[in-house]
C-alpha positions in Angstrom: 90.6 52.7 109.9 91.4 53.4 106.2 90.0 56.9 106.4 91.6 57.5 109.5 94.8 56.7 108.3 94.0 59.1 104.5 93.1 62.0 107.4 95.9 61.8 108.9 98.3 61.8 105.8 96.2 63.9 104.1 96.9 67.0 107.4 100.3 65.9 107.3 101.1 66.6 103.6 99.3 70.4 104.7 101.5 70.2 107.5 105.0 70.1 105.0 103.1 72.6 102.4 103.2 75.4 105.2 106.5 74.4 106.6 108.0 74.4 103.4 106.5 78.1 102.5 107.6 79.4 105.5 110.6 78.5 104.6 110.4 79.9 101.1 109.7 83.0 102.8 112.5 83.4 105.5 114.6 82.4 102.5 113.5 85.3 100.0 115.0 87.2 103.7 111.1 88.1 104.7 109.4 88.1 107.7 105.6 86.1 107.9 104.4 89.3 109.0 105.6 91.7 106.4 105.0 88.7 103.9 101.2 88.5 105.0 101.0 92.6 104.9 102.2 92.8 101.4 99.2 90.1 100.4 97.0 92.2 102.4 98.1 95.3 101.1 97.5 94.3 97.6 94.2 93.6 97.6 93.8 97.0 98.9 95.7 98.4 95.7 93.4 96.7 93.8 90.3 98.6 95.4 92.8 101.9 95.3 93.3 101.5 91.8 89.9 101.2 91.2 88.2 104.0 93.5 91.4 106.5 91.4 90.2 105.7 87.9 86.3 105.8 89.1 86.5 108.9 91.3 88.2 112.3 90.5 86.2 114.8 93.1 86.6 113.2 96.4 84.8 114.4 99.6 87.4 115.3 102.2 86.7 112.6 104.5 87.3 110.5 101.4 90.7 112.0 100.6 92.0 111.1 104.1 90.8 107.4 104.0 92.6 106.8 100.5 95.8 109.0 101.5 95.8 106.7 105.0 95.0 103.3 103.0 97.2 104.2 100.3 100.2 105.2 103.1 99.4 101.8 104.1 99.8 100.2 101.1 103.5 101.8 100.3 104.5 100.9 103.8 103.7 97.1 103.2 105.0 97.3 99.2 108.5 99.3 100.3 109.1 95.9 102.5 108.9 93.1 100.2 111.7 93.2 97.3 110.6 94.8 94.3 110.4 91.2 92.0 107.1 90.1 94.1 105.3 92.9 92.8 106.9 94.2 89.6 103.5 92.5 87.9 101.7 95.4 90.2 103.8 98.7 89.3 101.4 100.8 86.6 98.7 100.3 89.9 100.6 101.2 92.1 102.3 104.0 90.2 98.1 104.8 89.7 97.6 105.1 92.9 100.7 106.7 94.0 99.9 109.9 91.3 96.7 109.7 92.9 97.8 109.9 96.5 100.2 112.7 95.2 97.6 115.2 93.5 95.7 114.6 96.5 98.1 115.7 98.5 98.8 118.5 96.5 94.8 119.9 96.7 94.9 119.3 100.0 98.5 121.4 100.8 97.0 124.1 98.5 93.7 124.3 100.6 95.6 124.8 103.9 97.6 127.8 102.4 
């Protein structure tokens, strides 16, 4: 009866821990979504970051999968207020004059 008892406080303290930082959240004037994109998104810079410092000839089909995960990665950053991920700006700055020079190849080839 004792465990039961430590189960059930023990789901209701998890219980207040995600209320409360949902709460956090919709206070900072985020939605979960975005919130949960922006995590997402920066795991992704980290891999970005990486691939740009390990790789400077890229295939093609690799330029379009880093300019669509890197579009993907701006979208989610340009929603969540600068402070969250000030601690991430020289990567993303990395990848972003990555994403830029391959852009610029890849408008130089078409003309």
């Amino acid at each position: 009866m004792l465990l039961l008892l430590v189960i059930y406080m023990l789901l209701f303290l998890i219980f207040i821990f995600i209320v409360f930082a949902i709460v956090q959240i919709k206070l900072a004037g985020l939605n979960i979504k975005d919130f949960y994109s922006f995590i997402e998104a920066n795991q992704t810079l980290d891999k970005l970051y990486k691939f740009s410092k390990k790789y400077d000839r890229l295939t093609s089909q690799d330029q379009l999968i880093f300019l669509k995960e890197a579009e993907r990665v701006f979208d989610a950053f340009d929603k969540v207020p600068n402070m969250l991920w000030e601690e991430e700006y020289n990567k993303y700055m990395e990848v972003l004059d990555k994403y830029k020079d391959i852009k610029m190849v890849r408008w130089v080839n078409d003309n």
